[in-house]
VOGU-3710 file (C-alpha; in Angstrom, 3 decimals, decimal comma):
1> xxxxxxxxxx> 0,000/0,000/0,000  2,896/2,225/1,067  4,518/1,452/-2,485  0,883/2,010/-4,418  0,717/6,063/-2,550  4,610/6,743/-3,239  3,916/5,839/-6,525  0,798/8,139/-7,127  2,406/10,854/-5,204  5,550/10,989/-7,515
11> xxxxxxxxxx> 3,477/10,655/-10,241  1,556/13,788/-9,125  4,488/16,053/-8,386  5,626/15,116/-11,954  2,916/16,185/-13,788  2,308/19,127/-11,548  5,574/20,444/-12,311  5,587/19,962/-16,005  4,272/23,351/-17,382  5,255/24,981/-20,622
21> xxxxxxxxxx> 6,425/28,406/-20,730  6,915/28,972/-24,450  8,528/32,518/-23,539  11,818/32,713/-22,136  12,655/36,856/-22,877  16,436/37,591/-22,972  15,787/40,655/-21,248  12,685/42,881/-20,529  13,387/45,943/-22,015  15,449/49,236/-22,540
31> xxxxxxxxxx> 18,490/46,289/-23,398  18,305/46,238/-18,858  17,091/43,027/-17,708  16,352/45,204/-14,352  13,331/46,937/-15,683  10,072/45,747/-15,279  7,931/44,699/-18,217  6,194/46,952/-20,578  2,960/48,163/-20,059  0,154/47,779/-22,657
41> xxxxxxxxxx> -1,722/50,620/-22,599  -2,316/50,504/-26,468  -3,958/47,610/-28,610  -1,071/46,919/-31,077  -2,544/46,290/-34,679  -0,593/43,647/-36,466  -1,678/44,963/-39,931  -0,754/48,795/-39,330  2,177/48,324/-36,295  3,589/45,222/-36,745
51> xxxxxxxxxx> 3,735/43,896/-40,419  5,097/46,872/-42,108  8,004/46,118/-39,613  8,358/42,954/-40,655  8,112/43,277/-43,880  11,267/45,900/-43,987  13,034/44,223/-41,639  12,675/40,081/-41,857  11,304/39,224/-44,801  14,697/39,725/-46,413
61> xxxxxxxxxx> 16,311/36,882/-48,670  17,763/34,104/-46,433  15,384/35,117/-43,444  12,189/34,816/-43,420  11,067/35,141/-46,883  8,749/32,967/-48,804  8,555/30,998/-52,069  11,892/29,284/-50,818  14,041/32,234/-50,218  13,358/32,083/-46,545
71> xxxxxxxxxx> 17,076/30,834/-44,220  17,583/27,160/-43,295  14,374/26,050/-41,016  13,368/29,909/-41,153  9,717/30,145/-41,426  7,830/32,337/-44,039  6,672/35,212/-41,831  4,516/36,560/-45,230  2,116/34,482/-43,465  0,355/35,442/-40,752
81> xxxxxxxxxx> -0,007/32,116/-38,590  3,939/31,741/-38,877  4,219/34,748/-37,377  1,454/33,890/-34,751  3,199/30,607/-34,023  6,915/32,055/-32,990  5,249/35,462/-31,748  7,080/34,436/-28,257  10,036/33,547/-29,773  10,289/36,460/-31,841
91> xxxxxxxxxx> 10,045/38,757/-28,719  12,968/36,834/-27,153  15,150/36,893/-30,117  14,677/40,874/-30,934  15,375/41,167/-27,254  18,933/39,768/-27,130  21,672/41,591/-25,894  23,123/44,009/-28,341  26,383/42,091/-28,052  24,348/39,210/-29,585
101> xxxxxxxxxx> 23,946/41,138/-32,655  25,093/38,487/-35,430  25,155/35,691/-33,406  22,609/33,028/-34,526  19,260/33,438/-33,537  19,767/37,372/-32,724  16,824/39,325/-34,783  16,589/40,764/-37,389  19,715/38,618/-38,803  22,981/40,871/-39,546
111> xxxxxxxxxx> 21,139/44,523/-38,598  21,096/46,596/-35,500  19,052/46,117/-32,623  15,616/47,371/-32,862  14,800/50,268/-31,098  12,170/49,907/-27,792  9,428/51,339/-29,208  9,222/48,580/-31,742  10,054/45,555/-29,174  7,247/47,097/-26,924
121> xxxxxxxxxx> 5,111/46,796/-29,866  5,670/43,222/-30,205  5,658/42,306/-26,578  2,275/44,263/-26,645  1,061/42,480/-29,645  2,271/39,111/-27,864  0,465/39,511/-24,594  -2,845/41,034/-25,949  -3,313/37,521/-27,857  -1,587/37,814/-30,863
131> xxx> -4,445/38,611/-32,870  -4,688/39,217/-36,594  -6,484/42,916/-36,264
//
């Protein structure tokens, strides 16, 4: 019996500790991973704020292009639900270090940081759902 509740006790703190956090944010803004996240006061538009953005800045030949011009594993982010798959990923990789910059994974690939204002529009984007407005 002893053997039978050690067993469904460890099985219980196993799945109660498996969670999935698909964000893991380099840092949480202003480049300072001591400031506190940004506030959403806004709704962020992904057709007016955020896909002119990526348009100039990641759908570039060898990034994230389409019809097979995309990088190695790179998804085509001239669709929307690409872009609405990695939106957490995105945020993490445009919020490397500046010393990242050209290191792989570092957005956008080869080019400066982006400025805040930009990575607060994504984070926004990201937390408000994502949505396709």
């Amino acid at each position: 019996m002893k053997s039978l509740i050690l067993t469904f006790v460890t099985v219980l703190l196993i799945i109660s500790a498996c969670t999935y956090d698909k964000h893991f944010p380099a840092i949480a803004n202003n480049n300072n991973p001591n400031t506190p996240p940004y506030v959403c006061t806004d709704t962020v538009h992904f057709s007016t704020d955020l896909e002119p953005i990526i348009s100039s800045t990641c759908v570039q030949i060898g990034c994230h292009m389409g019809n097979g011009y995309g990088g190695p594993g790179a998804l085509d982010y001239t669709v929307f639900a690409n872009v609405q798959i990695e939106d957490s990923a995105i945020y993490t990789r445009i919020t490397y270090p500046p010393t990242q910059t050209g290191v792989p994974g570092f957005m956008p690939k080869n080019g400066a940081p982006l400025p805040d204002s930009i990575i607060q529009k994504f984070y926004c984007w990201w937390k408000q759902g994502g949505l396709n407005n």
